[in-house]
C-alpha positions as CSV (number, residue, x, y, z in Angstrom):
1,X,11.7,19.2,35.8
2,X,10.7,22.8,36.3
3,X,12.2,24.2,33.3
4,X,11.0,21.4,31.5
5,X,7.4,22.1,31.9
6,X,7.9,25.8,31.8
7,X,9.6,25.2,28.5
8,X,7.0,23.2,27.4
9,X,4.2,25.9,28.3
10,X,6.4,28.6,26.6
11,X,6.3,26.9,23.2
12,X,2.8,26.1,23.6
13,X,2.3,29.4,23.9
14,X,4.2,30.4,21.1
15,X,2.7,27.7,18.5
16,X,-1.1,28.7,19.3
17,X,0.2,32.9,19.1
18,X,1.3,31.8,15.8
19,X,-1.5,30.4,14.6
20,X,-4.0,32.9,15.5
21,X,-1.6,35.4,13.7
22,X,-1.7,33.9,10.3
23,X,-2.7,36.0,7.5
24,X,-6.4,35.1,7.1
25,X,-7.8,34.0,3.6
26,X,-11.6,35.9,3.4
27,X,-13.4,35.2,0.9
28,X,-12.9,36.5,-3.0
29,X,-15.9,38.6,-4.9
30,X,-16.4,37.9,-8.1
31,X,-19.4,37.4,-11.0
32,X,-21.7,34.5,-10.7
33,X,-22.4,31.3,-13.2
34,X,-26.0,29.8,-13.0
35,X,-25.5,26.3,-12.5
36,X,-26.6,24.1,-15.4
37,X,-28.9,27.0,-16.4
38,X,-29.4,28.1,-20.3
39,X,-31.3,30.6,-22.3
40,X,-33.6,30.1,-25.5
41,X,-29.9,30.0,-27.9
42,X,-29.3,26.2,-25.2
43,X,-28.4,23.5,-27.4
44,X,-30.9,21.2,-28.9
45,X,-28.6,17.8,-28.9
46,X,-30.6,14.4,-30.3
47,X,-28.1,12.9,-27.8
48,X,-30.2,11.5,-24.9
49,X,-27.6,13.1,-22.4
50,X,-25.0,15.5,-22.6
51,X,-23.0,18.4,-20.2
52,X,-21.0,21.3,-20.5
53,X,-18.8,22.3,-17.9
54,X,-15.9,24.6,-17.2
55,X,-12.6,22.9,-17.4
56,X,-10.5,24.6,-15.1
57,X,-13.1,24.6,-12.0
58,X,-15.6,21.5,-13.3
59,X,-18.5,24.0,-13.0
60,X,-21.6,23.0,-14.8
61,X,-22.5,25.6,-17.5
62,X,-25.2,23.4,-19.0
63,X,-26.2,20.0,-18.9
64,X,-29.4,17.4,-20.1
65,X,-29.6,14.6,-18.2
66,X,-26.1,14.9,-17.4
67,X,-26.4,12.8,-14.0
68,X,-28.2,10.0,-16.1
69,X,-26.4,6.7,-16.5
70,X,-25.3,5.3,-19.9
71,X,-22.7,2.8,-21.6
72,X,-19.7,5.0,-21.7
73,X,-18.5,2.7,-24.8
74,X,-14.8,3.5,-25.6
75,X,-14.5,6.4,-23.8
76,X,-13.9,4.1,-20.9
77,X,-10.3,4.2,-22.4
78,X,-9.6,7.7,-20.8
79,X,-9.0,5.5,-17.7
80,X,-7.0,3.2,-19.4
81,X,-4.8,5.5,-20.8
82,X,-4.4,7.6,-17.6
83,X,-3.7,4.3,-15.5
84,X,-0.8,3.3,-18.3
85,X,0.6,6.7,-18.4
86,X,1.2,6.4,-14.8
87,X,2.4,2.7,-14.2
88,X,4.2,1.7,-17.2
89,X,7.4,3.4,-18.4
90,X,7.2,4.7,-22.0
91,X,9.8,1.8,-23.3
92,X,7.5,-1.0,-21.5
93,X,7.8,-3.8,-24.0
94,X,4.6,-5.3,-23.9
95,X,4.2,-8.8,-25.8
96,X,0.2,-8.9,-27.5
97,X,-1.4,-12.4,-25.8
98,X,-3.8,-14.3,-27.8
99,X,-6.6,-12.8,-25.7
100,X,-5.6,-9.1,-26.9
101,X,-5.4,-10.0,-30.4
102,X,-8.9,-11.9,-30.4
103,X,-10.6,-9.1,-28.7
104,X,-14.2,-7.4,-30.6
105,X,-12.6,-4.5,-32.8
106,X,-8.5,-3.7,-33.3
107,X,-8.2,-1.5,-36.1
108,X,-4.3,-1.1,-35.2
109,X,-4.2,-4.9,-36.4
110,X,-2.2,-6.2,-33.2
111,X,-1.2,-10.0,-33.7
112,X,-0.6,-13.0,-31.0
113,X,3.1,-12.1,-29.9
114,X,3.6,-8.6,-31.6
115,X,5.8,-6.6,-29.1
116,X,5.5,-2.9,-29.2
117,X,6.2,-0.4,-26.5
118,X,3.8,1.1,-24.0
119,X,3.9,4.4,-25.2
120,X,3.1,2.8,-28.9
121,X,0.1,1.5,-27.9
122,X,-1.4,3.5,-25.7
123,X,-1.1,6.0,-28.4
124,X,-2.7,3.9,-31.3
125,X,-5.1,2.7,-28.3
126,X,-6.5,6.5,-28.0
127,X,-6.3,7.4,-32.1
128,X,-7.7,4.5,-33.3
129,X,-9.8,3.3,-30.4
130,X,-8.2,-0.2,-30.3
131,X,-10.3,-2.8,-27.9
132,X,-7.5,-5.5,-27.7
133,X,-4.8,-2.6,-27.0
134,X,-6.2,-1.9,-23.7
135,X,-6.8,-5.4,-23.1
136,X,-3.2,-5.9,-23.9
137,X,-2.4,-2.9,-21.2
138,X,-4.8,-3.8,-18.6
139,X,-3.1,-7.6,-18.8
140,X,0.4,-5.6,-18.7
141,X,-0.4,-4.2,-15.2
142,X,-2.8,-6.3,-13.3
143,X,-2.5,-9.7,-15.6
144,X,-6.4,-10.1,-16.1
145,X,-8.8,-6.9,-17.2
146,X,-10.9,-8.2,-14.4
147,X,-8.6,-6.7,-11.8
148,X,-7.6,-4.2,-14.1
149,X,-11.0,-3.3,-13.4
150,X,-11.2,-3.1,-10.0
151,X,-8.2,-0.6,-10.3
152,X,-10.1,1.5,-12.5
153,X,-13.0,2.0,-10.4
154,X,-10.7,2.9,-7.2
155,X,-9.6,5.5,-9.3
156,X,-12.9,6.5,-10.2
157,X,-13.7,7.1,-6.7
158,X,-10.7,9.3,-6.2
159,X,-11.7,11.4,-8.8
160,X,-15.3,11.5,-7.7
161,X,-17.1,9.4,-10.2
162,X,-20.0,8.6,-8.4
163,X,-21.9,6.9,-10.5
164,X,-19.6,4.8,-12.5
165,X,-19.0,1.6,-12.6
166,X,-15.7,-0.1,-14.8
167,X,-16.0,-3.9,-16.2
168,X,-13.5,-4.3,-18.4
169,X,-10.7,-1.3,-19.9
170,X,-12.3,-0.8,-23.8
171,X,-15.7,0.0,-22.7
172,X,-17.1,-3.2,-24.5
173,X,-20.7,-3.5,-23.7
174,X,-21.7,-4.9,-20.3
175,X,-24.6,-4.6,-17.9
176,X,-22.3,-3.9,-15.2
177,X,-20.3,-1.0,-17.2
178,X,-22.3,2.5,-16.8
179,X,-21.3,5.9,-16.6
180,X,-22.9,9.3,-17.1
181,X,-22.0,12.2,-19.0
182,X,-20.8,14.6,-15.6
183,X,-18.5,11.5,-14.6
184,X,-17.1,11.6,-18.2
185,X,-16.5,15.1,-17.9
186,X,-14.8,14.4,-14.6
187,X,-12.9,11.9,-16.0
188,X,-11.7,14.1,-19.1
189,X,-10.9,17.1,-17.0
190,X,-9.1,15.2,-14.7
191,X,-6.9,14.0,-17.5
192,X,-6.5,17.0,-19.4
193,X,-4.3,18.2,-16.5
194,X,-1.6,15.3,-17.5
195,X,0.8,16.6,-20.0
196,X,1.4,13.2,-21.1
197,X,-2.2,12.4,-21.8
198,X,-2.8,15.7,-23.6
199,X,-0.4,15.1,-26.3
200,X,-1.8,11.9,-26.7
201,X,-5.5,13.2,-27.7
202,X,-5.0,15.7,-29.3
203,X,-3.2,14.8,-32.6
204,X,-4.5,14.2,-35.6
205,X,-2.5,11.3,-37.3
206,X,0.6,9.5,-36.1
207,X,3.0,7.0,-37.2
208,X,2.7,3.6,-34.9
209,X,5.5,1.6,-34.8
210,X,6.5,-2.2,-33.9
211,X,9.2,-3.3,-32.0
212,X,8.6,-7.4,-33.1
213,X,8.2,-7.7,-36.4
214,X,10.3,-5.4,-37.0
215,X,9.4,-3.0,-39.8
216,X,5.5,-3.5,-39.0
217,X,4.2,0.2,-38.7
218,X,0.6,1.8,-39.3
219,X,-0.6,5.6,-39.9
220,X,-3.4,6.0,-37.2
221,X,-5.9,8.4,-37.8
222,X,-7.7,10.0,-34.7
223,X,-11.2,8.2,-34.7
224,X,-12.3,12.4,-33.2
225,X,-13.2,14.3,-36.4
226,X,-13.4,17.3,-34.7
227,X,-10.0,17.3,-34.8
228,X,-8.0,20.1,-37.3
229,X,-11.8,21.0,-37.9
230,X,-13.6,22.7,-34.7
231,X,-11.2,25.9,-33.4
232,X,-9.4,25.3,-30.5
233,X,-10.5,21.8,-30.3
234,X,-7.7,19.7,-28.2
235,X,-9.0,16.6,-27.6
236,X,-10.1,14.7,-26.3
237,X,-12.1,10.9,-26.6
238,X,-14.8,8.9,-29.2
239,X,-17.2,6.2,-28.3
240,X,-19.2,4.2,-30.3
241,X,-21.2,0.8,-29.9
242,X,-24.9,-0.4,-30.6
243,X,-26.0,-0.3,-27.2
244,X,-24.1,2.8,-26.2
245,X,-24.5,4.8,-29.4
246,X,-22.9,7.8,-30.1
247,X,-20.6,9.2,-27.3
248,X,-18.0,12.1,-27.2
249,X,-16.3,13.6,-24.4
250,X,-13.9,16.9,-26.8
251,X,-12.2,19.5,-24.9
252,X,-12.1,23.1,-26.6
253,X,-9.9,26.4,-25.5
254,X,-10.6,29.9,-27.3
255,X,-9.7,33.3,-25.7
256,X,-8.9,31.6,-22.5
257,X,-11.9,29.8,-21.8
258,X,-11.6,26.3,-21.2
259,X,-14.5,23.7,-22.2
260,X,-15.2,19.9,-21.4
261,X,-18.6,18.9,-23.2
262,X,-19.5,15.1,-23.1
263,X,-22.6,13.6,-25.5
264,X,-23.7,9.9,-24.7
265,X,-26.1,8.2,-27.0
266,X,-26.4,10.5,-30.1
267,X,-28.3,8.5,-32.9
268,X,-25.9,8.0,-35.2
269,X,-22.0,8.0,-34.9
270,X,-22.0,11.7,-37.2
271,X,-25.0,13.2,-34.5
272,X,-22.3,12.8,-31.6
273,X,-19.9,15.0,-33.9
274,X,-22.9,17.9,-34.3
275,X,-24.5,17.4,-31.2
276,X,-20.6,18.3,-29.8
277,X,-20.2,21.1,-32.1
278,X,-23.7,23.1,-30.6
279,X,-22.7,22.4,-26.8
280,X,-19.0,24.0,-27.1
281,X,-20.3,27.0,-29.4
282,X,-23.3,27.4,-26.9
283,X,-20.0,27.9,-24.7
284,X,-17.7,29.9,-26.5
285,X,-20.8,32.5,-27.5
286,X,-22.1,32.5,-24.0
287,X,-19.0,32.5,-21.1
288,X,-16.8,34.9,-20.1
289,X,-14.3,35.0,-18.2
290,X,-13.7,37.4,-14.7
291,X,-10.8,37.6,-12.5
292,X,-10.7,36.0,-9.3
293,X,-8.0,35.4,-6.7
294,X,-4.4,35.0,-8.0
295,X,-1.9,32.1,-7.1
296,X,-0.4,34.9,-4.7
297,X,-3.8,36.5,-3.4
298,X,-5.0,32.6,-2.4
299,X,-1.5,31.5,-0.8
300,X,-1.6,30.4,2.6
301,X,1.0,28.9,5.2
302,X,0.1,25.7,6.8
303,X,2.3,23.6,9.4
304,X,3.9,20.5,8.4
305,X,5.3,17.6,10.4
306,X,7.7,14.7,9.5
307,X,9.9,17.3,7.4
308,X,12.8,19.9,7.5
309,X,10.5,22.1,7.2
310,X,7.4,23.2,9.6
311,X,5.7,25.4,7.7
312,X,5.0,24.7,3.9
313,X,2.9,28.0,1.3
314,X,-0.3,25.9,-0.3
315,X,-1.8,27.6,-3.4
316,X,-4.0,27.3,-6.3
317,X,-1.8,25.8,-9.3
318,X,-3.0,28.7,-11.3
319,X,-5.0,32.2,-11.2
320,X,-8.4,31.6,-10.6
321,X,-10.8,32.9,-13.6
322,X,-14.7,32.3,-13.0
323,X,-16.5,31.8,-15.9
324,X,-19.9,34.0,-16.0
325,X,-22.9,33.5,-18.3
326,X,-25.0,36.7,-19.8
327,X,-26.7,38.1,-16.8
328,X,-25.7,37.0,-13.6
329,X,-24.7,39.3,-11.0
330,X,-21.1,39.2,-10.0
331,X,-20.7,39.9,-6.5
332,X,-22.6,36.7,-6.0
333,X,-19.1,34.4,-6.2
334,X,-17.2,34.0,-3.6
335,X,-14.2,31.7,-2.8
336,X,-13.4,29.2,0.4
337,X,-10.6,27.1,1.1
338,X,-10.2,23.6,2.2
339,X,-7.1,22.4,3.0
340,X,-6.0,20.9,6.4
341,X,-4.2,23.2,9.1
342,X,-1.3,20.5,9.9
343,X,0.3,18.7,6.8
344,X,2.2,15.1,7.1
345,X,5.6,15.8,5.3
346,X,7.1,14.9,3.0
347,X,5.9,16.8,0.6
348,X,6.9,17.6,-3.4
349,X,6.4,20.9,-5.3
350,X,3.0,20.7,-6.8
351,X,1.3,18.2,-5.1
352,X,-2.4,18.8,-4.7
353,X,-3.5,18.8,-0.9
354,X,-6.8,20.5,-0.5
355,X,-8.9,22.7,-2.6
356,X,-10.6,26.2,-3.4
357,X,-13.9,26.0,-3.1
358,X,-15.8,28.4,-5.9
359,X,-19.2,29.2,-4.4
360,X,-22.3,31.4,-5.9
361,X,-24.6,32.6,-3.4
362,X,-22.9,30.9,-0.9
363,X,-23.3,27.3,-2.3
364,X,-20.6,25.3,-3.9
365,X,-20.4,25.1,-7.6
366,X,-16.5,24.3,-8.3
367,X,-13.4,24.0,-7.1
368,X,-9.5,23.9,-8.2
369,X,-6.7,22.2,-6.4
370,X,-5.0,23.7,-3.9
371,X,-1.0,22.7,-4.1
372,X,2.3,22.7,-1.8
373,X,5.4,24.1,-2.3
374,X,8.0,21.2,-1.8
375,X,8.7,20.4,1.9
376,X,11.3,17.9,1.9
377,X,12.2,14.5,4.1
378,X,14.0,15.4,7.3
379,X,14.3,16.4,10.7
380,X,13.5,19.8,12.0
381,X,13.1,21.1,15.2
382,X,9.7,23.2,13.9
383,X,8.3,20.2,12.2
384,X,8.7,17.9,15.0
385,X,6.8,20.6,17.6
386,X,4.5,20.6,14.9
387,X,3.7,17.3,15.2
388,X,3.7,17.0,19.1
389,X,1.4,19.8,19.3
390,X,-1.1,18.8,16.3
391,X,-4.0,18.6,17.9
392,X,-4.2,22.0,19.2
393,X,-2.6,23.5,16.4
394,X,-5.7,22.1,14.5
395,X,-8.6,23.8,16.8
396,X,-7.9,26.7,15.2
């Protein structure tokens, strides 16, 4: 029983040591980015809200009225598309009900008991902005677009949409639908990081085919004329109704800068395209881009319990560039991490599970994810101290 508990104090011992020997992360210098600030060359967008921010760390380059709440309209179907890409498999085989067909707006002309495959139509659903398609999707995974709905807004919330609110997948207008334009640009960023999604937006024209009748087939057109026309445009999502009026939320990448710009209620469906066109060249003319901590100068070890392994390396998914405005003084950025000092295993390569804070002058202004190396299912003698000691192994 002796050598039990003096065991017991020896590895302890040994556990705290270790942690209070781990390379510290301090924080990274580099230039600064005014939040949402702009000089006299600012955009001067009819649309009644609009943002700019950086794509890789959300920061907010420029905005007007970006926190104010509008219809999104059918930008709405970024969560659509990012909720099919994830729950149905590519060769889905989803039958068109009478509800889809009949649904406000479906220039991919789906019919009553047309079958087409997932991948089909969620395509043709982003081109050509098809209402009933993402009726036809939401009813393909939940069985109504009301719960559909309450899917997409529990998604929101994980992505930090604040101040949205989902009623239905096509963005139809409803009282109880809103968004604003920073959410958008949330919501875009957010799916700009799926490969899947990507490839979706950003082409220009596509071939849609049918399974049932077999033979049916249509050329969609991307409803984003931006597209093949703005430099380094990639995407990403039109909007369009009465009530909502223009909206856009385009993603843009020149010389290693990355842009997300969001317009909501421009005039007139062709202001939303020129209103876009002056945020991202306000962008491209105006950001730089300065190096900050590399995937190997952010690394970190942190423990990890239930797994073979008991201690797993977290880091950024990428370098970390901060984009500076004209002006700003760079040793005001600076860099913090947040990720938890015990991890639950187990855990695949690439999964996000904490992030880098990007701070100027010592507030927050953006982040990127922090992700694991893969720490696989298992027992080990590490990981299962790990967990009997992970209370005091997170006091420090």
């Amino acid at each position: 029983m002796k050598l039990l508990h003096s065991l017991h104090k020896k590895i302890t011992a040994l556990l705290l040591a270790s942690v209070l020997v781990l390379p510290l992360l301090f924080l990274q210098s580099a230039p600064a980015l005014a939040e949402g600030e702009a000089g006299a060359d600012a955009p001067a967008v009819k649309a009644e809200a609009a943002i700019l921010i950086d794509a890789d760390t959300g920061r907010v380059l420029w905005s007007k009225n970006g926190e104010e709440r509008h219809y999104p309209a059918s930008m709405t179907k970024m969560m659509t598309c990012l909720l099919g890409i994830s729950l149905l498999p590519p060769d889905a085989k989803i039958t068109i009900s009478e509800n889809a067909a009949n649904t406000e707006d479906t220039p991919l002309h789906i019919a009553k008991g047309d079958v087409i495959t997932a991948e089909e139509l969620l395509r043709g659903m982003m081109m050509m902005s098809d209402n009933g398609a993402a009726v036809a999707i939401a009813e393909q995974i939940d069985g109504s677009t009301a719960l559909f709905a309450e899917r997409m807004n529990e998604k929101a919330a994980e992505i930090g949409m604040n101040d949205t609110h989902f009623a239905n997948p096509n963005g139809l207008t409803d009282p109880n639908h809103y968004s604003t334009p920073h959410d958008m640009a949330r919501l875009a960023q957010y799916g700009m990081k799926n490969p899947v999604f990507r490839d979706f937006v950003r082409q220009k024209e596509r071939q849609i085919s049918w399974l049932s009748p077999s033979g049916k087939t249509i050329l969609a057109e991307n409803t984003n004329e931006l597209l093949g026309k703005y430099a380094g445009l990639t995407g990403v999502k039109t909007g369009w109704t009465k009530a909502a009026g223009g909206c856009l939320a385009a993603s843009a990448e020149r010389g290693g800068v990355h842009l997300i710009a969001v317009v909501m209620k421009s005039p007139t469906e062709n202001d939303r395209f020129t209103d876009m066109r002056q945020i991202l060249d306000y962008g491209f003319e105006n950001v730089t881009l300065a190096n900050g901590p590399t995937t190997k100068d952010a690394s970190r070890h942190v423990w990890v319990k239930n797994s073979v392994n008991s201690r797993v390396r977290v880091h950024p998914a990428a370098d970390i560039d901060f984009p500076v405005l004209p002006g700003e003084d760079a040793k005001k950025f600076g860099v913090r991490y947040e990720v938890p000092k015990v991890l639950s295993g187990p855990l695949y390569a690439g999964q996000v599970v904490g992030r880098a804070v990007i701070t100027y002058d010592g507030d927050p202004v953006g982040s990127v994810d922090m992700t694991a190396d893969e720490a696989p299912a298992g027992f080990g003698l590490g990981s299962w101290l790990v967990g009997l000691f992970e209370k005091p192994l997170s006091w420090f």
